[in-house]
N, C-alpha and C positions, 0 to 999 in steps of 0.2 A: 644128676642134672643133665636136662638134652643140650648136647650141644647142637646152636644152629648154623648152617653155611649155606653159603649161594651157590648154585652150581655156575663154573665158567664154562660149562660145555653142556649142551643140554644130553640128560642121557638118555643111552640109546635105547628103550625100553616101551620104546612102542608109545611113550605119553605124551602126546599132542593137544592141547588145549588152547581155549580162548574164542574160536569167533563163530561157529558154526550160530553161534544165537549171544546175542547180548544178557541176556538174564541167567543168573545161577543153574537154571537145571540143564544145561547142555553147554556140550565143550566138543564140537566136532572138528574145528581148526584147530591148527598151532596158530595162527595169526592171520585173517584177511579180515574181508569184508566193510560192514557197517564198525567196529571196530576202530580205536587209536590208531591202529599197528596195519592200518589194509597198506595195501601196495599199492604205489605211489603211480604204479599206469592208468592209462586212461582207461573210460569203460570201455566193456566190448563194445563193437560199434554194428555186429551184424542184424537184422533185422530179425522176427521171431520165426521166419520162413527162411532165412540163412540162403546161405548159394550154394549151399551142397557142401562148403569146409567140414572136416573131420575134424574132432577135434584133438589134439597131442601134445605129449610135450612140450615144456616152453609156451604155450598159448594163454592169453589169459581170458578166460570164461567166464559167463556169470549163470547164476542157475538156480531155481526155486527146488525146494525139497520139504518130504515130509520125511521125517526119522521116526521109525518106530519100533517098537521091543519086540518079542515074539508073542509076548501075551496080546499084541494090537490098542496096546496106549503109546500114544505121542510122547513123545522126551523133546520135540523140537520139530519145528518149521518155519518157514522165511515167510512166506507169505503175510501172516497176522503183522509183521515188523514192516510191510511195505517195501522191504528192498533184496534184492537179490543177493547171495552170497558168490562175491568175487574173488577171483583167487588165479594163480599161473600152475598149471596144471606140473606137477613135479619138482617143485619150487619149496617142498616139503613144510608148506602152510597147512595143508591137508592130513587127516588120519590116511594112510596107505590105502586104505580099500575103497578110500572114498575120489581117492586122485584117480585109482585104475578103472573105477565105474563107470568117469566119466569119457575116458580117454576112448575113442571111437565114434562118438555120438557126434548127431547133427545137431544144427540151431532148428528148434523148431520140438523134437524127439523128447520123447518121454521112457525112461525105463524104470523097474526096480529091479535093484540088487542087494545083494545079504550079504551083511562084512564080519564073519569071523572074530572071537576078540582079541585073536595075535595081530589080525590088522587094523583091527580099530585101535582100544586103550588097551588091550592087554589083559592077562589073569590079574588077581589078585597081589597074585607074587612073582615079580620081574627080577631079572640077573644082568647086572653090568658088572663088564671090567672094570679094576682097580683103578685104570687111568683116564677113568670118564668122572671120577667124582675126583673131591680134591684130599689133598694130602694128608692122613692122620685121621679119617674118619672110620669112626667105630660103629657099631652094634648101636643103637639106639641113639644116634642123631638123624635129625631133622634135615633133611636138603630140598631145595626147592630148584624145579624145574626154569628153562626159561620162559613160560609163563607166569610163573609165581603157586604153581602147583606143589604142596607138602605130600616129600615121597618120604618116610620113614626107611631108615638102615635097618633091619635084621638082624643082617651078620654080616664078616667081612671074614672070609677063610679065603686065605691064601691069593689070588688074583681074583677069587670071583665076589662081588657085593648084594647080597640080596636084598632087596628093596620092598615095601610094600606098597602097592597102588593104592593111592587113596581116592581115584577119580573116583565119583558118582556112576560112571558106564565101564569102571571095569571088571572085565568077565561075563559083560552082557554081549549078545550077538546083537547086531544092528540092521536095521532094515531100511533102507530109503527110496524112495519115488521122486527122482530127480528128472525136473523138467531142465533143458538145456535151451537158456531163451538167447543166448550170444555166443560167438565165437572172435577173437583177435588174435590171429598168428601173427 
């Protein structure tokens, strides 16, 4: 029988989910946006022609994108949902590659960039320390992210836990054409 448990710490394993899009096929945030869980600052306030702000750190941004595979099918874009995906730039809402994409950009700027799957959702088969899951878990239980993402136990040898990703994007490279319509330092 699987045993199942909550994680109280999300693990470190690269798996970010929940808002980059509202509907099942894409999970590019751990938490902003149109989403329950956006952050609670206001919108960006700068205009689509911006004043030249960079964008960094600590900022919180908003920005239209299209996400797409290598093969050049969609997995996801804001635009069809009418609203911009919001988020504070290192605030760890974002997959890695997607927080560093933006980081330099003006309001106004258009780029694409290509996120690796160590920086997006990760291989297939991810390794946490023993002290990121909880206590007594074995080989084929069930834990769930702080998203509510089901990552499967492997194995547990010695301090290391192998895990399986069960994201829908992981192991995929990621591709995005992020327009940068706001900046709020």
């Amino acid at each position: 029988m699987v045993v199942v448990r909550r994680l109280v710490l999300i693990l470190a394993i690269g798996l970010v989910a929940a808002a980059c899009g509202s509907d099942s096929s894409s999970d590019v945030a751990d938490s902003s946006t149109t989403s329950s869980s956006a952050p609670t600052t206001t919108a960006p306030t700068q205009d689509a022609g911006g004043d030249g702000s960079v964008a960094q750190e600590g900022d919180f941004v908003a920005v239209h994108y299209i996400g797409t595979l290598d093969d050049g099918s969609v997995f996801d874009e804001s635009r069809p949902r009418g609203a911009t995906l919001d988020f504070t730039i290192g605030a760890g809402q974002m997959i890695a590659g997607f927080d560093e994409g933006v980081r330099g950009m003006t309001a106004g700027e258009t780029k694409t960039i290509r996120i690796e799957p160590a920086d997006a959702y990760g291989g297939e088969f991810l390794e946490a320390d023993i002290s990121q899951v909880p206590e007594g878990t074995v080989g084929g239980d069930t834990l769930f992210d702080a998203a509510g993402q089901a990552v499967e136990v492997v194995s547990v040898e010695g301090n290391v836990v192998t895990l399986r990703n069960n994201h829908e994007l992981a192991g995929q490279t990621l591709n995005f054409e992020i327009e940068m319509v706001a900046i709020n330092p």
